[in-house]
Backbone as CSV, one residue per row, in Angstrom:
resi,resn,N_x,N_y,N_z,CA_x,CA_y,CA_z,C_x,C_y,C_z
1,UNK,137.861,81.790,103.590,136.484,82.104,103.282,135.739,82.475,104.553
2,UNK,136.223,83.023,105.649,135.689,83.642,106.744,134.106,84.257,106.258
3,UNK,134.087,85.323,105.798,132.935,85.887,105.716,132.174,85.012,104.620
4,UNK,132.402,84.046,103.369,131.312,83.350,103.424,130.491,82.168,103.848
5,UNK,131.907,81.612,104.188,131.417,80.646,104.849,130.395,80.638,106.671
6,UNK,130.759,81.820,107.012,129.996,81.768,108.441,128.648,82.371,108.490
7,UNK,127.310,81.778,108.295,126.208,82.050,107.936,125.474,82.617,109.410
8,UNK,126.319,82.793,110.660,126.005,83.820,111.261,126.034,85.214,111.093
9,UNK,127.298,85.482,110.019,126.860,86.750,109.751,127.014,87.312,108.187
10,UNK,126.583,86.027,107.537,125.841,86.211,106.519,124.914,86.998,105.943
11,UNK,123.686,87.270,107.121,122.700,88.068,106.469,122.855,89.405,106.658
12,UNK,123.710,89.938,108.032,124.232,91.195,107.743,124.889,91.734,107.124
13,UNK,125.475,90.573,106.678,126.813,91.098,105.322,126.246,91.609,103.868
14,UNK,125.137,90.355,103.935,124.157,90.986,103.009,123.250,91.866,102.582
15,UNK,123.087,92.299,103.883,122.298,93.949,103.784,122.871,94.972,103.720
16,UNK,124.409,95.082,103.938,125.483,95.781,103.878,125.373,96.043,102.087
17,UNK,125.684,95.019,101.692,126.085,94.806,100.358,124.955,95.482,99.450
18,UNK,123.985,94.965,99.933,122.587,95.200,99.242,122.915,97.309,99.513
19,UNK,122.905,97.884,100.677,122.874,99.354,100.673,124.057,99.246,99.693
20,UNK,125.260,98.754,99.225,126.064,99.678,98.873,125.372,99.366,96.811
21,UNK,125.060,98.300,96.769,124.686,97.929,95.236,123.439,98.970,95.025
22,UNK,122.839,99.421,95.837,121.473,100.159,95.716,122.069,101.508,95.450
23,UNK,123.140,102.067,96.805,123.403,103.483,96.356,124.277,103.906,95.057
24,UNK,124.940,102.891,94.682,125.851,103.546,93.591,124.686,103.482,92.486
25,UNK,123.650,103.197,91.519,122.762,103.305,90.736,122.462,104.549,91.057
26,UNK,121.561,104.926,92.645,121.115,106.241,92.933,122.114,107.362,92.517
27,UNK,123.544,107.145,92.466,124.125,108.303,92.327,124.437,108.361,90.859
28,UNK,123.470,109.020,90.376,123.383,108.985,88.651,124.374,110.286,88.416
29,UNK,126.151,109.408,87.673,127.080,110.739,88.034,126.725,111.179,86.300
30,UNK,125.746,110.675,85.300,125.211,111.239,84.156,124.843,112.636,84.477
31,UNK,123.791,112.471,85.199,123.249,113.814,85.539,124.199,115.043,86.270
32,UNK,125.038,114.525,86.965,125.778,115.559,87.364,126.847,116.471,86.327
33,UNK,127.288,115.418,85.361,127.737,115.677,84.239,127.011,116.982,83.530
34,UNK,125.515,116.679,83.485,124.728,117.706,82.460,124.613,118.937,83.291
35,UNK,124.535,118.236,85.239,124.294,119.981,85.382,125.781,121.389,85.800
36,UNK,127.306,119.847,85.628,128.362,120.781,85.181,128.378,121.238,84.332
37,UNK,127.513,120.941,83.224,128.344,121.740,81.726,126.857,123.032,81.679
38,UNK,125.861,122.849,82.273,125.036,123.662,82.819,125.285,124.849,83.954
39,UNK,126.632,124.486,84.768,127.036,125.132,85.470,126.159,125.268,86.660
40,UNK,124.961,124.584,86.484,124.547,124.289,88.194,124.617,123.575,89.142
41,UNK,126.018,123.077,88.911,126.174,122.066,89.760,127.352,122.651,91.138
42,UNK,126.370,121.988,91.890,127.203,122.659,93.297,127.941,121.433,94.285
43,UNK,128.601,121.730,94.846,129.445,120.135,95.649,128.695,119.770,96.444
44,UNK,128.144,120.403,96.994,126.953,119.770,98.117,126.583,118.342,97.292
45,UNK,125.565,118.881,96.083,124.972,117.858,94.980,125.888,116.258,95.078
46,UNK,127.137,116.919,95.261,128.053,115.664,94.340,128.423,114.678,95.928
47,UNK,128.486,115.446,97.135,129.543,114.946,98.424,128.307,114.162,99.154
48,UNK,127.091,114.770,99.217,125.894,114.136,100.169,125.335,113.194,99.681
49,UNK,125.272,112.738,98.671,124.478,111.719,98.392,125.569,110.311,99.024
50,UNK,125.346,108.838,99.344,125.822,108.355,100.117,126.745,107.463,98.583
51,UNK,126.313,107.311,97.414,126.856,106.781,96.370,128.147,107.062,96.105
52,UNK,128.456,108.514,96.385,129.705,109.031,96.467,130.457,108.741,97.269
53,UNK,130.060,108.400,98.210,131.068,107.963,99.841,131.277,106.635,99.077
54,UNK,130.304,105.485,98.820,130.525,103.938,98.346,131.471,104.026,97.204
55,UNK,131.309,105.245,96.328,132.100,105.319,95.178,133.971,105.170,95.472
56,UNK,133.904,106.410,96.085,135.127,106.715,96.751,135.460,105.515,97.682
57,UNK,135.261,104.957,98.185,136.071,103.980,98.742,135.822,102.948,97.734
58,UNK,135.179,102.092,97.055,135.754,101.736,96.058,136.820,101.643,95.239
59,UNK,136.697,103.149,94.825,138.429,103.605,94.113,139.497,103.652,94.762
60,UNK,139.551,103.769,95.921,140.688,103.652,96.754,141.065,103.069,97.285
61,UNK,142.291,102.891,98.508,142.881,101.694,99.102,142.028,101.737,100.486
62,UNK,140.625,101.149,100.537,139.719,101.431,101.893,139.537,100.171,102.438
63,UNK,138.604,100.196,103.360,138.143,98.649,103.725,137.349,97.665,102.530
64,UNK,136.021,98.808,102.507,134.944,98.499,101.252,135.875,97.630,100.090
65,UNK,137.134,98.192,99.355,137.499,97.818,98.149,138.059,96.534,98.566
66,UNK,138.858,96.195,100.159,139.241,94.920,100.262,138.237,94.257,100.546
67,UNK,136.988,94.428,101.306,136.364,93.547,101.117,135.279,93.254,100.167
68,UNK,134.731,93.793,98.603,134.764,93.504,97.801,135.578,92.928,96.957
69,UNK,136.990,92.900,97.132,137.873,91.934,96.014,137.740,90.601,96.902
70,UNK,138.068,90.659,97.914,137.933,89.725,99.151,136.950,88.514,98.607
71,UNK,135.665,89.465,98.395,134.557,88.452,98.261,134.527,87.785,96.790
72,UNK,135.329,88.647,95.401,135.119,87.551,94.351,136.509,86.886,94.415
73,UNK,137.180,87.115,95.008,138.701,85.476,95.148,137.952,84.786,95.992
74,UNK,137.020,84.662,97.059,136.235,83.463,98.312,135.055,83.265,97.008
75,UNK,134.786,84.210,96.483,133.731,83.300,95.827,133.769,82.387,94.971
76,UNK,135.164,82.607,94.117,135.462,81.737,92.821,136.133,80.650,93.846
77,UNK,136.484,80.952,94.742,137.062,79.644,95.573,135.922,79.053,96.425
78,UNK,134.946,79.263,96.281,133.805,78.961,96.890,133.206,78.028,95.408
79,UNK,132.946,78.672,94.750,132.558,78.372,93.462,133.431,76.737,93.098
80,UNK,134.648,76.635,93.374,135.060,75.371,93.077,135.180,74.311,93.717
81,UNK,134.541,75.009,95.284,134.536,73.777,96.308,132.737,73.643,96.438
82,UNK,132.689,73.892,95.732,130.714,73.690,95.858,129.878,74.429,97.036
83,UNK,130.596,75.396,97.282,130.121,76.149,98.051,129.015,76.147,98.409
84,UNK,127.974,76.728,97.179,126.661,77.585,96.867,125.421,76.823,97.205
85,UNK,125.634,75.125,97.156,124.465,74.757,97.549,124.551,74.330,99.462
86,UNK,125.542,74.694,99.605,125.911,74.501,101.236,125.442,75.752,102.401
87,UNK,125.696,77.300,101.227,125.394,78.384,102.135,124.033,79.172,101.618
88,UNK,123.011,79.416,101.827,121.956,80.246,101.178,122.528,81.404,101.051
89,UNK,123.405,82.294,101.201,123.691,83.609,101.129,124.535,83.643,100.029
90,UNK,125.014,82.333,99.465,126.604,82.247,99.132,126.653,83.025,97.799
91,UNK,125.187,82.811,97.069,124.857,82.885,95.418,124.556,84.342,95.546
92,UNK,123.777,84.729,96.189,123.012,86.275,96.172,124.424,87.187,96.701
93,UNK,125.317,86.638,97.474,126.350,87.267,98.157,127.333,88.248,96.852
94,UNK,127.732,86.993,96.317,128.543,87.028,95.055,127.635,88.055,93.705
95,UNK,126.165,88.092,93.583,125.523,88.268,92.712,125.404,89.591,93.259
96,UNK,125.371,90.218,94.211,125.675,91.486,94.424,126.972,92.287,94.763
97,UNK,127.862,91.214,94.992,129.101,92.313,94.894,129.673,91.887,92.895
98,UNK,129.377,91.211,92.286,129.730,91.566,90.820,128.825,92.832,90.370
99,UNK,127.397,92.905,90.982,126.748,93.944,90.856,127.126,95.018,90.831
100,UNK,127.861,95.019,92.302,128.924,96.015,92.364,129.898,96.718,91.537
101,UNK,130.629,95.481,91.219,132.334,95.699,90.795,131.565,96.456,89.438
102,UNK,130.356,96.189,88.640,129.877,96.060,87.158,129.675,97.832,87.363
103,UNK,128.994,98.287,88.148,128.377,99.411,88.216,129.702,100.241,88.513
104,UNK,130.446,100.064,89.158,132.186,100.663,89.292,132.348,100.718,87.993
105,UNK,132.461,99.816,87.414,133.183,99.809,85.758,132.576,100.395,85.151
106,UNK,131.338,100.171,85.028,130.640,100.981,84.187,130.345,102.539,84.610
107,UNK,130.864,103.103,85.710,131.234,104.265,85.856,132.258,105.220,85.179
């Protein structure tokens, strides 16, 4: 449990997390959908937005995806050693990378 347990760098981990749970919502791939079958959709649209970069490593074998799985096996193992009332980051930590994993799936 390296990264949750060490509440030195806890809160950067958490602002990390927080940009990547924020950009994948922003990259609404609905809309890109309507403006392919519209045919105005250009790659620029699809490559610059930063949701796509978080997306893509997600799906793949990157850092991002190990350390999102990373964090729900430390968390459920966090979760059974009573972690959560020991670390302030520990609950919000976990509550944004399921945020995560949810918005992946539901992609």
């Amino acid at each position: 449990m390296t990264h949750l347990a060490n509440t030195g760098t806890a809160f950067p981990n958490d602002l990390r997390l927080k940009f990547v749970e924020h950009a994948l919502p922003g990259w609404e791939i609905e809309n890109l959908v309507r403006a392919s079958e519209d045919g105005s959709l250009k790659r620029e649209t699809v490559i610059i937005h930063p949701g796509f970069e978080m997306l893509a490593g997600l799906l793949t074998n990157s850092s991002l995806q190990s350390t999102i799985l990373s964090y729900i096996v430390d968390g459920i193992e966090g979760f059974e050693h009573k972690h959560p009332s020991e670390e302030p980051y520990f609950l919000l930590t976990i509550i944004r990378v399921l945020h995560i994993f949810h918005r992946v799936l539901k992609i």
